[in-house]
MIDOSE-1310 file (N, C-alpha, C; in nm, 2 decimals, decimal comma, always signed):
residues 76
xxxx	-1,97/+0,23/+0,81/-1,86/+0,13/+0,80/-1,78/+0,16/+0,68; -1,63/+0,14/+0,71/-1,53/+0,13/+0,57/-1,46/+0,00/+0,55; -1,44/-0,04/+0,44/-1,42/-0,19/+0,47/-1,29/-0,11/+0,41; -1,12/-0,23/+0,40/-1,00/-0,25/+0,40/-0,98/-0,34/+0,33
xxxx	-0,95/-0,39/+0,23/-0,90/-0,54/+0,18/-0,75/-0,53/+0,14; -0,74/-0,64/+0,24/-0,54/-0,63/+0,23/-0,51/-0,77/+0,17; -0,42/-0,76/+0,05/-0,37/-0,88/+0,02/-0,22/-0,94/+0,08; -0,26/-1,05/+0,08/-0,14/-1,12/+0,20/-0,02/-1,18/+0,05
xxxx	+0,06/-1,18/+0,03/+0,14/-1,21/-0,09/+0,18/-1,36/-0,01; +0,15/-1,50/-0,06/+0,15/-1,59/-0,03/+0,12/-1,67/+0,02; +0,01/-1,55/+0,07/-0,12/-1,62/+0,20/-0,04/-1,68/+0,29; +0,08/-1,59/+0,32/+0,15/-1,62/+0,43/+0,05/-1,62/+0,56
xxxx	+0,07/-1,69/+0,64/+0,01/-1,68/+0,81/+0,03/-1,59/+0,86; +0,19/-1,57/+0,87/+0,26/-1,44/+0,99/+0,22/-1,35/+0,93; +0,22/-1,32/+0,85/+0,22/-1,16/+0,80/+0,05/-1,13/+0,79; -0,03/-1,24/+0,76/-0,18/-1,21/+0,79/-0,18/-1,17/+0,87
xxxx	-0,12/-1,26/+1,04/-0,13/-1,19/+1,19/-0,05/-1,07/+1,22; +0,02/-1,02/+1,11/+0,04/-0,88/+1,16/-0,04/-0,82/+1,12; -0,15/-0,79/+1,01/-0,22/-0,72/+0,90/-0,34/-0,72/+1,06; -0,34/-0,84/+1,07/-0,45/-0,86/+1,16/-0,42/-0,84/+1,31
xxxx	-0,26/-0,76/+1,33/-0,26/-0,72/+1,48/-0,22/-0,55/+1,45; -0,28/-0,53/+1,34/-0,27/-0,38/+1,30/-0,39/-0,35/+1,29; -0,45/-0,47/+1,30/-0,63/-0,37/+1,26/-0,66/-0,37/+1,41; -0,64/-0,48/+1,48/-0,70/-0,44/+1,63/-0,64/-0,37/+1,69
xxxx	-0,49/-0,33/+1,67/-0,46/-0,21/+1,77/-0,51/-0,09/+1,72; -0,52/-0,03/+1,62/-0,65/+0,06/+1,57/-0,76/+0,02/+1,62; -0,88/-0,03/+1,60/-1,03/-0,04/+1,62/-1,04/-0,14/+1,66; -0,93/-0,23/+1,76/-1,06/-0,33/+1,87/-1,10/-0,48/+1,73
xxxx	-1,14/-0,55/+1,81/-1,16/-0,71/+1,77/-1,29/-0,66/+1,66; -1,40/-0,57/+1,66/-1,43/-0,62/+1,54/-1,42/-0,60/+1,40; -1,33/-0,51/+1,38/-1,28/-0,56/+1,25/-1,22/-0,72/+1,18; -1,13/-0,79/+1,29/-1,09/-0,87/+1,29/-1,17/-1,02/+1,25
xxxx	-1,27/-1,00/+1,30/-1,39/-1,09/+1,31/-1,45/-1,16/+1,15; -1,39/-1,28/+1,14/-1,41/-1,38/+1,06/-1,27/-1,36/+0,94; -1,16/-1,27/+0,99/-1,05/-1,28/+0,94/-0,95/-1,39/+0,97; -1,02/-1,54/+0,95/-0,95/-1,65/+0,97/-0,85/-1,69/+0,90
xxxx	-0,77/-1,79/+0,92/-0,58/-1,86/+0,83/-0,68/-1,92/+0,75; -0,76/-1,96/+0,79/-0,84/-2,05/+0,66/-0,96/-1,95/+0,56; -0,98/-1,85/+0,57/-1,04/-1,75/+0,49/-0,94/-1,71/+0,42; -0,80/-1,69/+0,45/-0,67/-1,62/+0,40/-0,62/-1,74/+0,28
xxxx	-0,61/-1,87/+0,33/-0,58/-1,93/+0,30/-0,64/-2,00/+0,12; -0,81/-1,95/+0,20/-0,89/-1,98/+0,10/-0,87/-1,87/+0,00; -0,85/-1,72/+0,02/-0,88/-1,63/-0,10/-0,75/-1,55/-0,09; -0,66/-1,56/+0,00/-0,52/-1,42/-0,03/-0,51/-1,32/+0,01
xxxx	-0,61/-1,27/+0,12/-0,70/-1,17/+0,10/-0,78/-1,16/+0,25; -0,74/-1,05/+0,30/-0,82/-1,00/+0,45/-0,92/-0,93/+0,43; -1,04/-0,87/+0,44/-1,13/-0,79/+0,43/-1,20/-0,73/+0,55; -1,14/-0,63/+0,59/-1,18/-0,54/+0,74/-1,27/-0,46/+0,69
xxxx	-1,36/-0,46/+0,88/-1,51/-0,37/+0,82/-1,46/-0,29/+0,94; -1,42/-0,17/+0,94/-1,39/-0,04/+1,01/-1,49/+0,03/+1,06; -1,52/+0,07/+1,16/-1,62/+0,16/+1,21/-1,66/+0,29/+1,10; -1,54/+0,33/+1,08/-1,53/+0,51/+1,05/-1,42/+0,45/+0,94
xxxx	-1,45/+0,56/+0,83/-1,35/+0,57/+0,71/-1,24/+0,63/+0,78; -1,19/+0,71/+0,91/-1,16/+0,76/+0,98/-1,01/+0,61/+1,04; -1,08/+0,51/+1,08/-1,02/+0,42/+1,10/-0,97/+0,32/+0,97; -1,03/+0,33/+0,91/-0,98/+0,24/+0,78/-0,87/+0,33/+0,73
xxxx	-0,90/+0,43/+0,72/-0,75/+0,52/+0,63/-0,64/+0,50/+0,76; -0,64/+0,53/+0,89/-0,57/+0,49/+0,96/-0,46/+0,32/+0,97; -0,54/+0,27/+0,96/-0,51/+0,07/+0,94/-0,44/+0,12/+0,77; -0,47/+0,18/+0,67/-0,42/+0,15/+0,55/-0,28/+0,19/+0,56
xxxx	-0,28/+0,32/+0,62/-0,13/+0,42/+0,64/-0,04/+0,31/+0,75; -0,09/+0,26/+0,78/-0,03/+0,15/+0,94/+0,07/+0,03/+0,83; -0,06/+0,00/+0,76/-0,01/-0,14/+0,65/+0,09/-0,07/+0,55; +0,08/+0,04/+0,48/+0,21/+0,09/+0,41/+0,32/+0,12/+0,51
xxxx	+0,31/+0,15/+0,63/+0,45/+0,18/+0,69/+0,50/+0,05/+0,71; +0,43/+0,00/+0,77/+0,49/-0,12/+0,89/+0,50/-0,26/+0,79; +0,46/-0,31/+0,70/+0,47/-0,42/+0,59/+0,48/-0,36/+0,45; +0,61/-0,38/+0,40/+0,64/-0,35/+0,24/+0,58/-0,43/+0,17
xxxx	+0,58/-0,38/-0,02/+0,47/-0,43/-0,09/+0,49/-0,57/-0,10; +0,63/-0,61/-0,08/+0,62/-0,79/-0,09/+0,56/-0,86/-0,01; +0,51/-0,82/+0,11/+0,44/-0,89/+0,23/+0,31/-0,86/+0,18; +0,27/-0,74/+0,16/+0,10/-0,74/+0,19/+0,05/-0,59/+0,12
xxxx	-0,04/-0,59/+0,02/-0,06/-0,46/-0,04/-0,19/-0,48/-0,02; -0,27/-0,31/-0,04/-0,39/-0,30/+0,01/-0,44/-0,25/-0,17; -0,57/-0,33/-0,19/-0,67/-0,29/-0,30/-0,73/-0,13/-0,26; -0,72/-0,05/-0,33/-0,78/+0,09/-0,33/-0,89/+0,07/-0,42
């Protein structure tokens, strides 16, 4: 397993549900799983558990193209 942690800059909603319609078009609902508005809300902060480091570097390269750093940056 690789985990992902993406920060949401405002703990925006939308842009969580993109963070979080980027992880499952990569690897499927369970990374997604327990990535709730109210976990986001609570900490700023998405944490995906990826099958394969394989998949996680994929979702990371996905979040730098498709959301600039004002929306959502990923902890390395």
């Amino acid at each position: 397993m690789a985990e992902a942690k993406i920060y949401v800059v405002g703990k925006d909603r939308k842009v969580g549900a993109m963070v979080k319609a980027l992880a499952r078009e990569i690897a499927g609902f369970q990374p997604v799983r327990g990535a709730t508005k109210e976990f986001l809300s609570e900490h700023g902060y998405y944490l995906f558990d990826f099958p394969s480091a394989l998949r996680a570097a994929e979702f990371k390269e996905a979040v730098k193209k498709y959301l600039p750093v004002s929306l959502a940056t990923i902890q390395e």
